[in-house]
Structures are given as C-alpha cells and as structure tokens.
C-alpha positions in Angstrom: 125.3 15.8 97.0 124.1 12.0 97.4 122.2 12.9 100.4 120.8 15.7 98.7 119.4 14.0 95.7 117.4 11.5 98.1 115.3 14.8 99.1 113.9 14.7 95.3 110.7 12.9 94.8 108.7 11.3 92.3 106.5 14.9 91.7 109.8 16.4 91.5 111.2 14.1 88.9 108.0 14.1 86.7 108.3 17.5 87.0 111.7 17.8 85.1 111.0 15.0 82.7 107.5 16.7 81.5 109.5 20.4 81.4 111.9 19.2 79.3 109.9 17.3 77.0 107.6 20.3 76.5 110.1 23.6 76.9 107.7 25.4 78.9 106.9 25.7 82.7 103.2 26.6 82.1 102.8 23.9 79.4 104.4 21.5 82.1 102.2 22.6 84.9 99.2 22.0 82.4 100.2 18.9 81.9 100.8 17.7 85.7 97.5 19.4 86.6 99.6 22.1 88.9 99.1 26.1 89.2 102.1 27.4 87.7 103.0 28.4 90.6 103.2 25.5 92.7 105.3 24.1 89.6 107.5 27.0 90.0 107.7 26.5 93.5 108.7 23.0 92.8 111.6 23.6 90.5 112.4 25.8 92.7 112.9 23.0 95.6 115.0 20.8 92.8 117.7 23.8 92.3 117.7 24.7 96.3 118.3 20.8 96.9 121.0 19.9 94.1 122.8 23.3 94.4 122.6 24.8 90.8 119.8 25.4 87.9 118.1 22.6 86.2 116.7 24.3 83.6 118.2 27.5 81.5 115.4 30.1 80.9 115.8 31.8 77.0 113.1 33.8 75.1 111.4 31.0 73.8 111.2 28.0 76.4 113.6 26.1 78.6 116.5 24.1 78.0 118.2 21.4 80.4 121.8 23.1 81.9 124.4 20.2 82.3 123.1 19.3 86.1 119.3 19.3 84.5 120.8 16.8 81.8 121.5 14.2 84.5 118.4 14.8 86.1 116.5 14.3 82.7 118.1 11.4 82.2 117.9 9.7 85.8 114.3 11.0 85.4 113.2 9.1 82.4 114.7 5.6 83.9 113.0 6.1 87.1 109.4 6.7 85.6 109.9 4.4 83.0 111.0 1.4 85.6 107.4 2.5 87.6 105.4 2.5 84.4 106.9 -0.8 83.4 106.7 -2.1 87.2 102.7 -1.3 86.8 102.9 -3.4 83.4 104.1 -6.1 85.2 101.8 -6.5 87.9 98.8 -5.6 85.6 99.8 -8.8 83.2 100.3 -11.2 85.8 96.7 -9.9 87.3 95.5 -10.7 83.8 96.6 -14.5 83.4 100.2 -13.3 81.3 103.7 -13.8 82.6 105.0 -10.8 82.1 105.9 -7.7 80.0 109.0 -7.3 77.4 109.9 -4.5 75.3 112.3 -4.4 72.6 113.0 -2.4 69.6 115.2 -3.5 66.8 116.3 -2.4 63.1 114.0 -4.0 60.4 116.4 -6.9 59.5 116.8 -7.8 63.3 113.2 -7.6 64.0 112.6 -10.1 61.2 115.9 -12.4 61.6 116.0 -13.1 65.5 113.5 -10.8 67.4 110.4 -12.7 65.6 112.2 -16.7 66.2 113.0 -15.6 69.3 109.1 -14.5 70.2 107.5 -17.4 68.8 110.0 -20.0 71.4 109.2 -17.5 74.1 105.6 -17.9 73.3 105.7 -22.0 73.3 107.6 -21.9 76.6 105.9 -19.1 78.6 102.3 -19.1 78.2 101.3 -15.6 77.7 104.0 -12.7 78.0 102.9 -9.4 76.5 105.4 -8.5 74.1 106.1 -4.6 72.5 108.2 -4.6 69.3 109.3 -1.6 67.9 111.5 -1.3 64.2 112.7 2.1 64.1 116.3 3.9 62.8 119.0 3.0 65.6 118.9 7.0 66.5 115.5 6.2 67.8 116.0 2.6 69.2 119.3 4.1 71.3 117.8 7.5 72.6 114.6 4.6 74.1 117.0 2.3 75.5 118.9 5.0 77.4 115.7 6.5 78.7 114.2 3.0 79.8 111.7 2.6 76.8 113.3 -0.6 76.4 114.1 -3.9 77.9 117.2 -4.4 75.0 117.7 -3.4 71.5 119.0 -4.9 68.8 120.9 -1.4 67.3 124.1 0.0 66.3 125.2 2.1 68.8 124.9 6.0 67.7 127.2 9.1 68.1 126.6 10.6 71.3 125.9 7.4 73.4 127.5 7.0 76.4 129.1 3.1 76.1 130.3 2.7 79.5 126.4 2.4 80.7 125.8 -0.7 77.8 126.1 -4.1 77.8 127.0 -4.8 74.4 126.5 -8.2 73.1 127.0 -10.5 70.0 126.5 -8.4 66.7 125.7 -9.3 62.6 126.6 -7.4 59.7 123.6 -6.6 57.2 123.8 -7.3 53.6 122.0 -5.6 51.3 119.7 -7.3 48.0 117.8 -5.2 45.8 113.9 -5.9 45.6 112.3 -5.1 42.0 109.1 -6.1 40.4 109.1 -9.4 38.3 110.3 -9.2 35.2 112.5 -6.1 36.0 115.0 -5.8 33.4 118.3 -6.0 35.9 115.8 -9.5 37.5 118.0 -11.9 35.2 121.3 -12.7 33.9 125.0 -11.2 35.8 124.3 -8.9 38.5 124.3 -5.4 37.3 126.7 -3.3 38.6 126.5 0.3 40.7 127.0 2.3 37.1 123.9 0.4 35.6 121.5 0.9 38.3 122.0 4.9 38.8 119.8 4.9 35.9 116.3 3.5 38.1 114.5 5.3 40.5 115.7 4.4 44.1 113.5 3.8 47.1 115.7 4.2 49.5 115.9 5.7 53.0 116.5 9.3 53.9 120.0 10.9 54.1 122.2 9.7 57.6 120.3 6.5 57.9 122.2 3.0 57.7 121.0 2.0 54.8 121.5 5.5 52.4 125.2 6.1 54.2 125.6 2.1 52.9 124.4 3.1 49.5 126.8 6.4 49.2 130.1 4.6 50.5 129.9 2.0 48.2 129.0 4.2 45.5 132.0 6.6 46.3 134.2 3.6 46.8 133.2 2.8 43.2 134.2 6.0 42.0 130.7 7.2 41.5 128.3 9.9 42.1 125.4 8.7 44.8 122.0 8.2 43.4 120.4 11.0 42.1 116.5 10.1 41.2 115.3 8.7 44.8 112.6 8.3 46.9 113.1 8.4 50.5 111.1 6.4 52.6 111.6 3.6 55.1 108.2 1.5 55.0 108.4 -1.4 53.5 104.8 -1.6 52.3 105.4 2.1 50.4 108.6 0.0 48.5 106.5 -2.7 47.6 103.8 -0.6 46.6 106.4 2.0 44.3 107.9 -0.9 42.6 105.1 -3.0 41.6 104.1 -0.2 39.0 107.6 0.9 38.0 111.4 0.0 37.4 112.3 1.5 40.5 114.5 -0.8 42.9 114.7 -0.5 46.8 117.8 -2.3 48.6 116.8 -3.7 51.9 118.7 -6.2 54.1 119.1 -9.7 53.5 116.9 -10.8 56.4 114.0 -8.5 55.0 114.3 -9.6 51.2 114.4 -13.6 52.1 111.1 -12.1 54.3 109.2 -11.0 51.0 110.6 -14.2 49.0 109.2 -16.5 51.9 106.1 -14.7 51.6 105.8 -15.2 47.7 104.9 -11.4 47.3 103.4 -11.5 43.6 105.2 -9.4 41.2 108.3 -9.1 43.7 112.1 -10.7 43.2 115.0 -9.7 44.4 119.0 -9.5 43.4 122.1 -8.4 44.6 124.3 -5.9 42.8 128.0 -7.0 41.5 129.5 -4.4 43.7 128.3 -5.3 47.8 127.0 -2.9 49.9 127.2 -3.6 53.6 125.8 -1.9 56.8 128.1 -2.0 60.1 127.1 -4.9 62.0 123.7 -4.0 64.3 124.8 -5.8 68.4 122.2 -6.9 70.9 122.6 -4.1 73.7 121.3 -3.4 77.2 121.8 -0.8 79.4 124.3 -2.1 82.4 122.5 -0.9 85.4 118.9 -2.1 84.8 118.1 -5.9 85.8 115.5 -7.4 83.5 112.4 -9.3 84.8 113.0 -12.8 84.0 110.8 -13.1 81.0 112.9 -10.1 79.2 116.0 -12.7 80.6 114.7 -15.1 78.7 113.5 -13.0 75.5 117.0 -11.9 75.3 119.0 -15.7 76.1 116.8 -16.9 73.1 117.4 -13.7 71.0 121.2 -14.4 71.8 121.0 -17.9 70.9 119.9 -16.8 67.6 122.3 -14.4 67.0 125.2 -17.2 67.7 123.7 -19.4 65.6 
C-alpha cells in the first residue's frame, strides 16, 4: 500500500478534496476545469491504485468511504502545506518574514494571542499574521486540516489526540456585561435565581459558553434560561444591552477588554454562583513542523500562557 499511495498526485488529491467538499463529481469537475469524464477517469486511477472506493455513490451526491476519509484528510494537509508554502515565499518576496495562522476562542485571542503578536511584531519586522476567533468545533476541524499553524481550543469529540501536541491550558471565567446603571450593576452579586428574570445574550445551544451557563444552573437546582438571545458577536451584545436590562456573560479576558476600553454605558459583574468553562490548551498538530516565525508566535504565546 505505501508504494501505492506514492502513484497519487497532486491532481489526484485536489481531486478528492474538491469532491468531498462539494458531494458531486460534475460540480467537482466544474470546479477543477475538467470534463467529467476525465474527472471520472481520475477517480477512477485513485480506487485502482489504493485498492478499494474512495467515494460512496447515493441518490443525492457522494460521501467519503472509510479509505476516502484518510485520503480527505491527508488531502487537506497536503494542499494546505502548498498554499501556505506559496504564502511564505510570496511574503518574504514582499519585504515580510513570514506567514502565521492561528485561530483561538474569543478570550484567548484577546488574553495571549494579541500580547503575543504585538512582541512578535517589535522583534520580527513584518510577519503577516491571520487570526481567526471562532467556536473550538471550528478552530479543531482547521487545525486538523492544516488551516492552522496552532490553536488555542479545547479539544472537541471526535478528534483524534494522538496526532496533537497539546500544551499548557487556562480555565475561562465567566463576568456578566450589562449597561450602566443596570439594576443587578451594584451591591452583592446577584445570584442564578435573580438573573433568570433578564433577557440573556448568550451563545447558541452546545457552545462552551451556553453548556457553562446550563451546568451551573442545573448544579443550582434550576431551570436554564428561558428568555435568550443567541448570538456570539460581541458587537451584537454590546449593541442589545445598551438599550435594555439584558445581560451577556463573556469570559474574563473579554470583559476586562470592554472595561480597558471604557465602552460608555457598559460595566460588568460576576454572579454569586461561578460559572466556569473547561480550560481552552495551546495545541498543534504533531506531524507538521512550523516555519520559524509560527515557532516563535507560539514560544511567546506559551510564555504568556505560563505567566
């Protein structure tokens, strides 16, 4: 089989990455510029070389088979390691020092991924850096199809650990935002029971943050939050609760980032019961060397994250 797989080449990869992402042959071929015959003919060459289908056929598209998995997977690291190869070499052409890519949840990004930039910046000249805050589904699914340099994410059902690198880790602990002169702003904090009676802006159901909010609610003996808002951006929070009494908790990190900011109309408080997220860890996938300025991205990230 290993001497088989070195038959497959890069049209032959691009190939199964493009059908999979699209479900269709035809729409594939479109895509690639091919006949939809020489794309058949070309899948065709992928099952005759590794032995077994890639792809299972069903009325309304195309689905990976087990063997097709691997190949979608191996797929998406080798054209993402070109593409970023080809970012590379264009920034150094261009007077930079390299490219980095990370992604990160929100209080990350804010806590150690924007520190960590900034040194990079006053030590390397010009690097080109890509931040993305997304949930840690999304961050996880990028990292293990070479989207990403590292990730500051928990790590998700359905990842395989044995390919990651898992490194130092923080808990996140969650504040309430409000408009000024909210009436839960001053005095004790308010417990769980008192603020069921607000609005909540809040993310969607199986995010971090909501599964946060309806443990600690349970663990109170009390129903989850029933009047709520789901949404993620922080600008539609800020926006929702300058005009109401609706409150929004967000992670520690992200509410000292709105009180550093003096946000008008905006404070913040914790409730008497804590809510806490799992601990998000610096991660990177074992078998993919960094370029040295994602090295260094990463040491500095680290260093914050011992800190």
């Amino acid at each position: 089989m290993r001497s088989a797989i070195t038959r497959l080449q890069l049209r032959h990869f691009q190939l199964i990455r493009t059908i999979n992402d699209l479900g269709q042959l035809s729409l594939a071929a479109e895509r690639l510029a091919m006949t939809q015959p020489a794309a058949s003919r070309a899948l065709s060459e992928v099952e005759r070389i590794v032995g077994a289908p890639v792809f299972l056929r069903h009325p309304k598209g195309m689905t990976a088979s087990p063997v097709g998995e691997v190949l979608v997977r191996h797929a998406g690291l080798l054209l993402s390691g070109l593409d970023q190869a080809a970012d590379e070499l264009e920034a150094f052409r261009s007077g930079a020092t390299g490219v980095v890519r990370v992604g990160a949840v929100t209080g990350a990004s804010v806590a150690f991924v924007v520190p960590a930039i900034r040194r990079l910046k006053q030590e390397s000249g010009n690097p080109e850096v890509r931040v993305d805050v997304a949930p840690s589904v999304d961050l996880m699914q990028g990292l293990m199809q070479g989207e990403y340099d590292f990730v500051l994410s928990r790590v998700t059902p359905g990842i395989d650990a044995t390919q990651l690198q898992v490194l130092r880790g923080r808990p996140e602990h969650m504040e309430f935002l409000v408009r000024a002169g909210h009436p839960l702003a001053s005095g004790p904090r308010p417990s769980l029971k008192q603020l069921s009676d607000y609005t909540w802006v809040v993310q969607a159901p199986g995010m971090p943050i909501r599964e946060a909010v309806d443990r600690a609610h349970l663990a109170a003996g009390l129903p989850p939050p029933q009047d709520v808002v789901n949404s993620a951006s922080l600008l539609v929070v800020l926006a929702f609760i300058a005009e109401s009494d609706a409150i929004s908790p967000a992670a520690r990190e992200v509410a000292d980032l709105v009180r550093s900011m003096r946000a008008d109309g905006v404070t913040t408080f914790f409730s008497h019961e804590p809510i806490t997220l799992p601990p998000y860890h610096l991660i990177r996938m074992k078998s993919r060397p960094l370029s040295p300025i994602a090295q260094r991205l990463l040491e500095l990230v680290l260093e914050g994250l011992s800190a």
